[in-house]
C-alpha positions as CSV (number, residue, x, y, z in Angstrom):
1,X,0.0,0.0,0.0
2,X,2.9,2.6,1.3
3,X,5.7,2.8,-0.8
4,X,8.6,2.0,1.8
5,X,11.1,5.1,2.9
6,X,13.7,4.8,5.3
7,X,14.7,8.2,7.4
8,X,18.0,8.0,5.4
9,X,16.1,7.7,2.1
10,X,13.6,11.1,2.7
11,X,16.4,13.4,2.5
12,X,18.2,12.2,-0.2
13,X,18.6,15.1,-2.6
14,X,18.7,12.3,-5.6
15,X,15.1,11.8,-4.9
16,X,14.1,15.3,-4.6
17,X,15.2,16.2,-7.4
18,X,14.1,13.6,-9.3
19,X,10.5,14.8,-7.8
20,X,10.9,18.3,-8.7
21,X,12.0,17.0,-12.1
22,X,8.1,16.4,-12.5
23,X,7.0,19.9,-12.3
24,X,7.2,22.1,-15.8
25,X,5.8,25.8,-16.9
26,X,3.0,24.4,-18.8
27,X,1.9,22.0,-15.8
28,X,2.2,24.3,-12.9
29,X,2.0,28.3,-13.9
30,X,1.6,30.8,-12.0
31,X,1.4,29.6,-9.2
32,X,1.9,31.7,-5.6
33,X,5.5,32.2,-4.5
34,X,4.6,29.8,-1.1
35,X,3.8,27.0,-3.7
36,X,6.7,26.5,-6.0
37,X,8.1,23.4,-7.0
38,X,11.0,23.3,-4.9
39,X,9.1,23.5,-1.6
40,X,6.6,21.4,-2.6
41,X,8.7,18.7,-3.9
42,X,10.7,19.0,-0.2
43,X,7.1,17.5,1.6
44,X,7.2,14.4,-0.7
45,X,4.8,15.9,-3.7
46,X,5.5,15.3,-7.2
47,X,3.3,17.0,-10.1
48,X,1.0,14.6,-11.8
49,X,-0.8,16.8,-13.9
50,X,-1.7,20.2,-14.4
51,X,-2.2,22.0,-11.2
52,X,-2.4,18.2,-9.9
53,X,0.1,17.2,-7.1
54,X,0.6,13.6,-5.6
55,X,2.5,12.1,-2.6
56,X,5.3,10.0,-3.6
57,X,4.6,8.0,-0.9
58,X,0.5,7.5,0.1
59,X,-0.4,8.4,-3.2
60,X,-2.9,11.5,-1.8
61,X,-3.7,14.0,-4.4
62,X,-4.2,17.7,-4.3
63,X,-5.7,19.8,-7.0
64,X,-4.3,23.5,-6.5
65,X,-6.4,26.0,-8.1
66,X,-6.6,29.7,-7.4
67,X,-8.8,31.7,-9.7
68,X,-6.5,34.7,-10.9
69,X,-9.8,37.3,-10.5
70,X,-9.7,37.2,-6.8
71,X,-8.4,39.9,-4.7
72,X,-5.0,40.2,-3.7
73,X,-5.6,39.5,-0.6
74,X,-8.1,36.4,-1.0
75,X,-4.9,35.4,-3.4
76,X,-2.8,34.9,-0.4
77,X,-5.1,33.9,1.8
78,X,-6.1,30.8,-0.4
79,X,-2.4,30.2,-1.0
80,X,-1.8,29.9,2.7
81,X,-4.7,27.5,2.9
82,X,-3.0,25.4,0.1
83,X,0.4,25.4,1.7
84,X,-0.9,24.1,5.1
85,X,-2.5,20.8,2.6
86,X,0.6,20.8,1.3
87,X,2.1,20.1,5.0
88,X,-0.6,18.0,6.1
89,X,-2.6,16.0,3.9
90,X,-0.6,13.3,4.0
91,X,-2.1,10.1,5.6
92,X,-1.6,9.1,8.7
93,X,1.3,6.8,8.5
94,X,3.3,8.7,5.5
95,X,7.0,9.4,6.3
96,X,6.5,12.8,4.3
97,X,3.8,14.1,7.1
98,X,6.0,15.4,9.8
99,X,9.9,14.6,8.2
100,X,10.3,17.2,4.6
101,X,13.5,17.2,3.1
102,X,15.9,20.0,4.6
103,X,15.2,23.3,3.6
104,X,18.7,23.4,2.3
105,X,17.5,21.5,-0.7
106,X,15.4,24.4,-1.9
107,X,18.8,27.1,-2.1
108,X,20.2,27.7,-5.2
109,X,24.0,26.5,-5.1
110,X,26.4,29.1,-3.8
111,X,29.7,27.3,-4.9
112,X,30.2,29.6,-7.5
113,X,33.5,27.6,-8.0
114,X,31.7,24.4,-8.7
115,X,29.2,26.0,-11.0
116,X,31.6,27.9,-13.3
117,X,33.2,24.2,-13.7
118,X,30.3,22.6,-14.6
119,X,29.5,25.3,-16.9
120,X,33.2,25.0,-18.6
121,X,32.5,21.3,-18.9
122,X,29.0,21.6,-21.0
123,X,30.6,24.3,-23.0
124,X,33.5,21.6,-23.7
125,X,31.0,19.3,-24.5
126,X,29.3,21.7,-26.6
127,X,32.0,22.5,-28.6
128,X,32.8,18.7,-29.9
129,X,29.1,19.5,-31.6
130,X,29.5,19.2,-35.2
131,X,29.0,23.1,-36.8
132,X,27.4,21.2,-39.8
133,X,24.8,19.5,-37.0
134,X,23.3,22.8,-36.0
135,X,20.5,24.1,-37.7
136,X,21.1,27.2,-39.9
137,X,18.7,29.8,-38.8
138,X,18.0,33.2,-40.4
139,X,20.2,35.6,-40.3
140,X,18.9,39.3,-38.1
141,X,17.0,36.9,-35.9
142,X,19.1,38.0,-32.3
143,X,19.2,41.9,-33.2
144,X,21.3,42.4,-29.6
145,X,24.5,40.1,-31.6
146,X,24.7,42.7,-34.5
147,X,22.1,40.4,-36.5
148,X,23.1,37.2,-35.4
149,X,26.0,37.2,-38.3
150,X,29.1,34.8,-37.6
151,X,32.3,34.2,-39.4
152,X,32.0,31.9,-43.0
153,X,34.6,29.1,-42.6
154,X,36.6,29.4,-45.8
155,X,35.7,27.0,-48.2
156,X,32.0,25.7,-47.4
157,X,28.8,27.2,-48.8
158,X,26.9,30.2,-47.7
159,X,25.2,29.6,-44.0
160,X,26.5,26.1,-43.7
161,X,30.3,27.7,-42.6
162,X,28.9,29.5,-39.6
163,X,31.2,29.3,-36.5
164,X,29.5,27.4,-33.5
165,X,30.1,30.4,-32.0
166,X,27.3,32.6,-34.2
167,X,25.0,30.0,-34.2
168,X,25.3,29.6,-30.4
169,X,24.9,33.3,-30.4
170,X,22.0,33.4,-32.4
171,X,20.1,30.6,-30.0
């Protein structure tokens, strides 16, 4: 019936992140700041379908729907209604009703060290992409690059020579 978590196995980031993975813009949009993704994914919910969350664990399902005419302040006030379901709707036995994640999960990483290196090695990665792979794409379409105009490797046709770097720039 319960899908078996240990202690150990609640806070593992692996899990909540494979949780949040669930949640997208065209599934859950605008949405109050108190009932983002990575809060709710820290108390065990996953999204199941638009505006549709569901424990990981007993299975419960919320549907979280604020109609965007109301007040402001009828806004927050059913958004603090929803975050205490979000807390406790959980049955009685589920290891996400009193045990979330740590609120640590929800923090953007601060290692700025560690980011930048991940960061060099997608753009490594990205480079080994074959210029000839890419799709060609119109040339003035990023106006802020000076037209989105690269560099013709000598030798090869007209838009298929584009350095990766123009066509990255023009993405």
């Amino acid at each position: 019936m319960y899908e078996y978590l240990t202690h150990s196995s609640v806070g593992e980031e692996e899990e909540y992140l494979k949780r949040l993975g669930t949640y997208s813009a065209s599934v859950w949009f605008g949405k109050p700041p108190n009932l983002q993704p990575p809060f709710l994914a820290r108390y065990g919910w996953s999204c199941a379908s638009s505006s549709l969350l569901r424990c990981t664990c007993c299975h419960v399902a919320i549907y979280v729907d604020i109609d965007n005419r109301l007040s402001r302040p009828l806004c927050d006030r059913a958004a603090k209604i929803f975050e205490g379901k979000v807390r406790g709707s959980h049955k009685e036995h589920c290891i996400w009703k009193d045990n979330p994640c740590p609120e640590s999960f929800e923090k953007l990483p601060t290692d700025y060290l560690q980011v930048a290196a991940e960061v060099a090695d997608r753009a490594v990665t990205l480079s080994d992409i074959r210029p000839m792979t890419l799709p060609c794409l119109p040339a003035g379409l990023n106006k802020e690059t000076g037209g989105g105009e690269g560099k013709e490797r000598e030798g090869e046709g007209e838009g298929e020579g584009k350095s990766l770097d123009a066509k990255v720039d023009m993405l």
